[in-house]
mmCIF file of the C-alpha atoms, coordinates in Angstrom:
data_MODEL
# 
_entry.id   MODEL 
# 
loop_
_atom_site.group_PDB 
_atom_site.id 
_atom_site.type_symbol 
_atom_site.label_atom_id 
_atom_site.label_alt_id 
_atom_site.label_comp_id 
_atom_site.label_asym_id 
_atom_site.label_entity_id 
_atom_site.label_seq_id 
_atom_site.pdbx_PDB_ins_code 
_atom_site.Cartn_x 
_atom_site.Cartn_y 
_atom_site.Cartn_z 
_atom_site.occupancy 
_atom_site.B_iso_or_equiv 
_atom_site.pdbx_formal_charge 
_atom_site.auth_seq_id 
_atom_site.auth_comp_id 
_atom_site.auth_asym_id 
_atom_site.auth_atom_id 
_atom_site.pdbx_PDB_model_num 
ATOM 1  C CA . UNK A 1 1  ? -4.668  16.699  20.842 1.00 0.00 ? 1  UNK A CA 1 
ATOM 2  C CA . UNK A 1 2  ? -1.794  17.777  18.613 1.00 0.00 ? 2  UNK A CA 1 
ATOM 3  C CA . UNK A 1 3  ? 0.666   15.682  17.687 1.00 0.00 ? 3  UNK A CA 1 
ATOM 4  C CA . UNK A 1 4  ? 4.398   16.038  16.629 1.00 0.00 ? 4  UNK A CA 1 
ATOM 5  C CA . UNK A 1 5  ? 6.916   13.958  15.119 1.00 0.00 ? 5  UNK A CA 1 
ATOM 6  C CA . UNK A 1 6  ? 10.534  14.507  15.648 1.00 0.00 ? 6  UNK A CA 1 
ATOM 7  C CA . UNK A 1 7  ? 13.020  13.533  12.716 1.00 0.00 ? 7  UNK A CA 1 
ATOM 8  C CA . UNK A 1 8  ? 13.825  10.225  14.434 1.00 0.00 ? 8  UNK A CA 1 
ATOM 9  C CA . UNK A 1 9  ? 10.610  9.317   14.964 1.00 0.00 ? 9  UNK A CA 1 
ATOM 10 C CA . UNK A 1 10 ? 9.358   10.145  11.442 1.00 0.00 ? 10 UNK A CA 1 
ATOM 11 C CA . UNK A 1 11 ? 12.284  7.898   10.194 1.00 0.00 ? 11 UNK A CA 1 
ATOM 12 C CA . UNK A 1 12 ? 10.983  4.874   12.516 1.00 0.00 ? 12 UNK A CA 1 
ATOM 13 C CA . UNK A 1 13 ? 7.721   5.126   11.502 1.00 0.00 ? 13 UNK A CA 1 
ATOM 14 C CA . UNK A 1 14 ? 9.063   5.200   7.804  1.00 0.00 ? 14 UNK A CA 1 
ATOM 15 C CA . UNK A 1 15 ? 10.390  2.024   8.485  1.00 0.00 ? 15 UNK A CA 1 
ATOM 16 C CA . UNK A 1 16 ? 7.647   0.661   9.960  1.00 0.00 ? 16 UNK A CA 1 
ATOM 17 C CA . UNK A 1 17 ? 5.560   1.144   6.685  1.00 0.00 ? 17 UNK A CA 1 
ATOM 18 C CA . UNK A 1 18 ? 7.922   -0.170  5.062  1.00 0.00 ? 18 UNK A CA 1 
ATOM 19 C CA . UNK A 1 19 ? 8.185   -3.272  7.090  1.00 0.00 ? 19 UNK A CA 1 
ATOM 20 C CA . UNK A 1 20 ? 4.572   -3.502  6.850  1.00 0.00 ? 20 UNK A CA 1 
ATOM 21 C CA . UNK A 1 21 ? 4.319   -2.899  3.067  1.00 0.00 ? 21 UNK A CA 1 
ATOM 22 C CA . UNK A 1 22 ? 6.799   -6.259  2.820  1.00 0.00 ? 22 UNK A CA 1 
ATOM 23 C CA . UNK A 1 23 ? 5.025   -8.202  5.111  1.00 0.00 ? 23 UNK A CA 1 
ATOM 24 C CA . UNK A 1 24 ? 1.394   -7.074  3.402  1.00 0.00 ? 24 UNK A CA 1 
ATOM 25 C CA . UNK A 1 25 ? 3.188   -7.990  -0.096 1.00 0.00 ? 25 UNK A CA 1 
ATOM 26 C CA . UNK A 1 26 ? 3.962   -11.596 1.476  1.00 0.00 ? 26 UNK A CA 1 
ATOM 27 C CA . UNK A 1 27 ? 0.085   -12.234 2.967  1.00 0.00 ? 27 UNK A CA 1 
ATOM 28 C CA . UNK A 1 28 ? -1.262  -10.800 -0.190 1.00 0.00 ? 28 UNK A CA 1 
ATOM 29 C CA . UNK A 1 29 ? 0.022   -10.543 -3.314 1.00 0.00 ? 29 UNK A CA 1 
ATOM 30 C CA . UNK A 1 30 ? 1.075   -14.388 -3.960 1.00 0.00 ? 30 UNK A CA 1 
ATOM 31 C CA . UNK A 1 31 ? -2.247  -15.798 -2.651 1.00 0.00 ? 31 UNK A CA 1 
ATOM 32 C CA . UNK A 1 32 ? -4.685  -12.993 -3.921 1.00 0.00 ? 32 UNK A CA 1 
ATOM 33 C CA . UNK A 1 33 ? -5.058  -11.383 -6.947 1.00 0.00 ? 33 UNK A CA 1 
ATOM 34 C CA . UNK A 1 34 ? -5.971  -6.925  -7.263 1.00 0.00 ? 34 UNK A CA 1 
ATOM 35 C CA . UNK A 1 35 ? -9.918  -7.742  -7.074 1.00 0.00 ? 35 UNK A CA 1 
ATOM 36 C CA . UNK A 1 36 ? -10.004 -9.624  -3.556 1.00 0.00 ? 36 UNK A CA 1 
ATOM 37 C CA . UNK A 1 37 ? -7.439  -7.060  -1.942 1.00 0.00 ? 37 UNK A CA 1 
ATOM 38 C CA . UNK A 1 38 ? -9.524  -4.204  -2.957 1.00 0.00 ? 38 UNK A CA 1 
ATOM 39 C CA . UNK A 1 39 ? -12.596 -6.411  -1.864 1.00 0.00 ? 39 UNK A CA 1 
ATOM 40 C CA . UNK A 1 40 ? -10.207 -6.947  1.635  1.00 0.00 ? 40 UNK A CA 1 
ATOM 41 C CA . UNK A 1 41 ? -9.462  -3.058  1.531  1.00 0.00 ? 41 UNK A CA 1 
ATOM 42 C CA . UNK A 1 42 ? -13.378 -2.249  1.716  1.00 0.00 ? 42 UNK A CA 1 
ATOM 43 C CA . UNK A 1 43 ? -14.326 -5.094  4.294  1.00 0.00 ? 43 UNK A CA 1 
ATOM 44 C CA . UNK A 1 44 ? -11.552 -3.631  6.685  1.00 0.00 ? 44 UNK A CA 1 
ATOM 45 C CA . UNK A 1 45 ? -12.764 0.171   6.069  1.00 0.00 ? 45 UNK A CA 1 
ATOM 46 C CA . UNK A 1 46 ? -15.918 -0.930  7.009  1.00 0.00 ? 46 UNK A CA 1 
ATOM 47 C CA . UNK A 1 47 ? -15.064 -3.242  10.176 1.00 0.00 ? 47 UNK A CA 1 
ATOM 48 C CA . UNK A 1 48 ? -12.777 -0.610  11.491 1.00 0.00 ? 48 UNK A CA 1 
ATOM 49 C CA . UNK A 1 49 ? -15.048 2.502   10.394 1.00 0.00 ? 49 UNK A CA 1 
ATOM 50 C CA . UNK A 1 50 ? -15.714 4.631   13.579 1.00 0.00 ? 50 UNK A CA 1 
ATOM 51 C CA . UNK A 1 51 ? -13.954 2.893   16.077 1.00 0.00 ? 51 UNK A CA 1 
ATOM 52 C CA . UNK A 1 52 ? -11.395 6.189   16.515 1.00 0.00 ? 52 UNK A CA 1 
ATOM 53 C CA . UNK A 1 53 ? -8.240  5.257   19.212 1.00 0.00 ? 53 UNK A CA 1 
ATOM 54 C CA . UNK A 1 54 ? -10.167 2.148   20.035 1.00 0.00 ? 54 UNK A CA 1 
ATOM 55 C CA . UNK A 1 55 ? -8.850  -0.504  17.332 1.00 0.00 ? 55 UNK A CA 1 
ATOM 56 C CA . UNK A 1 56 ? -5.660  -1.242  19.017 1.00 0.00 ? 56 UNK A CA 1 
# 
C-alpha cells in the first residue's frame, strides 16, 4: 500500500508532532534525566518491535 499526503494533511500531522513533542517534553524532561529516556527509548523499541499496523 502506497501512501500520499496532501499539503493539508502534511501540515496536520506537523502539528501533531509538535503537539506531541510538548506533551513528551512535559512527561519527560522535568522528571527524567537523558540516561532513563534513552533507557525508555530502547524499552519501547523493543515492546513495540514487530507488531506492524497492530499497536494502535
Amino acid at each position: 500500500m502506497l501512501v500520499t499526503a496532501t499539503d493539508a494533511g502534511t501540515e496536520k500531522l506537523s502539528e501533531a508532532l509538535a503537539t506531541l513533542a510538548k506533551r513528551a517534553a512535559y512527561l519527560f524532561d522535568d522528571r527524567w534525566n537523558d540516561k532513563e529516556v534513552d533507557q525508555f527509548a530502547v524499552m519501547l523499541r523493543r515492546v513495540i518491535a514487530g507488531t506492524g499496523d497492530t499497536l494502535a
